[in-house]
N, C-alpha and C positions, 0 to 999 in steps of 0.2 A: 564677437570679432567685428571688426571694423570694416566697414565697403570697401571694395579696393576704387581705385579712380578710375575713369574710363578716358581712353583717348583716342584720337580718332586719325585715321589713316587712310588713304585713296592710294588705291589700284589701280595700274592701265593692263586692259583685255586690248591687245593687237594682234590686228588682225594683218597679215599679208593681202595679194592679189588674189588667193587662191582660198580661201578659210581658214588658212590653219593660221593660229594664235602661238607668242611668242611667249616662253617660258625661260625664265632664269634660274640656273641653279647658285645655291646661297654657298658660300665660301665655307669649307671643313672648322676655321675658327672663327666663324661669325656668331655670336651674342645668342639672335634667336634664329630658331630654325636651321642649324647645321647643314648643311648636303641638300636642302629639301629645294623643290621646283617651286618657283616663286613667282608672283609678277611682277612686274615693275614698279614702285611707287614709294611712299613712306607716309611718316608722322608730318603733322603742319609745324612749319614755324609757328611762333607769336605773333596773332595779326593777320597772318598771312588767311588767304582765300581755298578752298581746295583743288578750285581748276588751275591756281597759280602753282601750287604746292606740287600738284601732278605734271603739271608742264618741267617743273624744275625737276623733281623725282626723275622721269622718266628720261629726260637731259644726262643728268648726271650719272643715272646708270645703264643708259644704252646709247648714246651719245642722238637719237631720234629725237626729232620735235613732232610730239604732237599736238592732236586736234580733237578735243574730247567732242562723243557724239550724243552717250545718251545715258543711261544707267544702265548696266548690265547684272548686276548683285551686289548681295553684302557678306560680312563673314565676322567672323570673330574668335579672336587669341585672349582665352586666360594664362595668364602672367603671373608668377608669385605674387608679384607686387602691384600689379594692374591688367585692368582690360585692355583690350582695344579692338576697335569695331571698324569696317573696312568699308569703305564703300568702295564699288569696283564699280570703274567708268569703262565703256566700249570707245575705242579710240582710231584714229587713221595716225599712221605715221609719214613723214617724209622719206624715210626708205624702208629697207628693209636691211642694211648692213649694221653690223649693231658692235660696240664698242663698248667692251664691258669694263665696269668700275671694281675697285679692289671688294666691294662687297660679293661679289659674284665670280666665279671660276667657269663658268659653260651657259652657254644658252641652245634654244631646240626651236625651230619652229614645226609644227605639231598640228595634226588633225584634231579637234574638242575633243573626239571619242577617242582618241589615244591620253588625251591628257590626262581623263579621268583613270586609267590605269598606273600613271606614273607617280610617283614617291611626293605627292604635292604637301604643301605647306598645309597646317591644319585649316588655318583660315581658309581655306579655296576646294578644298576637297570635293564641295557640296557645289561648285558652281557649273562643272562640268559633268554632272550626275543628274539623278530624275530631280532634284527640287530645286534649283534655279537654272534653268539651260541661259544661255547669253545669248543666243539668236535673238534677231529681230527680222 
């Protein structure tokens, strides 16, 4: 059986004033991850940079700009057809009012330890649990 390809993806962890991190829920007929709590981000363009790629992600699905700060974790979706591996950046936003895109139905903002009990995407399950916390 053949490798499947891997491709690569960035994540933004936002953070409010207060700790709690901003979580997306993915629209009932979105492609991957149906219903699941999500963070913000995507696949790179061609060419493209991944702080540029997460600037834009994060743009277009919460209408926020941010300011990436540092690494936060990684993760990873098996896909019939491919991998893809996540880097999740810790990030500041310009607000906190969030403007959601058709890929999204609901957002939360959310204490860490709440999030690890909510319905997360596979990729991120692990980032708010014992083996990658996102604190710095």
């Amino acid at each position: 059986m053949p490798e499947k390809p891997f491709y690569l993806a960035v994540s933004a962890l936002i953070r409010d004033g207060t700790g709690k991190v901003l979580l997306l829920k993915r629209a009932a007929d979105g492609p991957i991850n149906p219903e699941k709590w999500d963070l913000p981000g995507g696949t790179l363009d061609p060419g493209e940079t991944f702080d540029r790629a997460l600037r834009r992600e994060a743009r277009e699905e919460t209408g926020m700009r941010v300011t990436l700060r540092h690494v936060a974790g990684a993760g990873e979706l098996d896909l019939p057809t491919k991998r893809i591996a996540y880097l999740i950046m810790a990030c500041d936003a310009d607000r906190t009012e969030v403007s959601l895109s058709p890929e999204h139905e609901d957002y939360t903002w959310v204490a860490p330890e709440e999030a690890a009990a909510m319905d997360l995407a596979e990729q991120f399950r692990g980032l708010f649990g014992g083996r990658s916390e996102p604190e710095r």
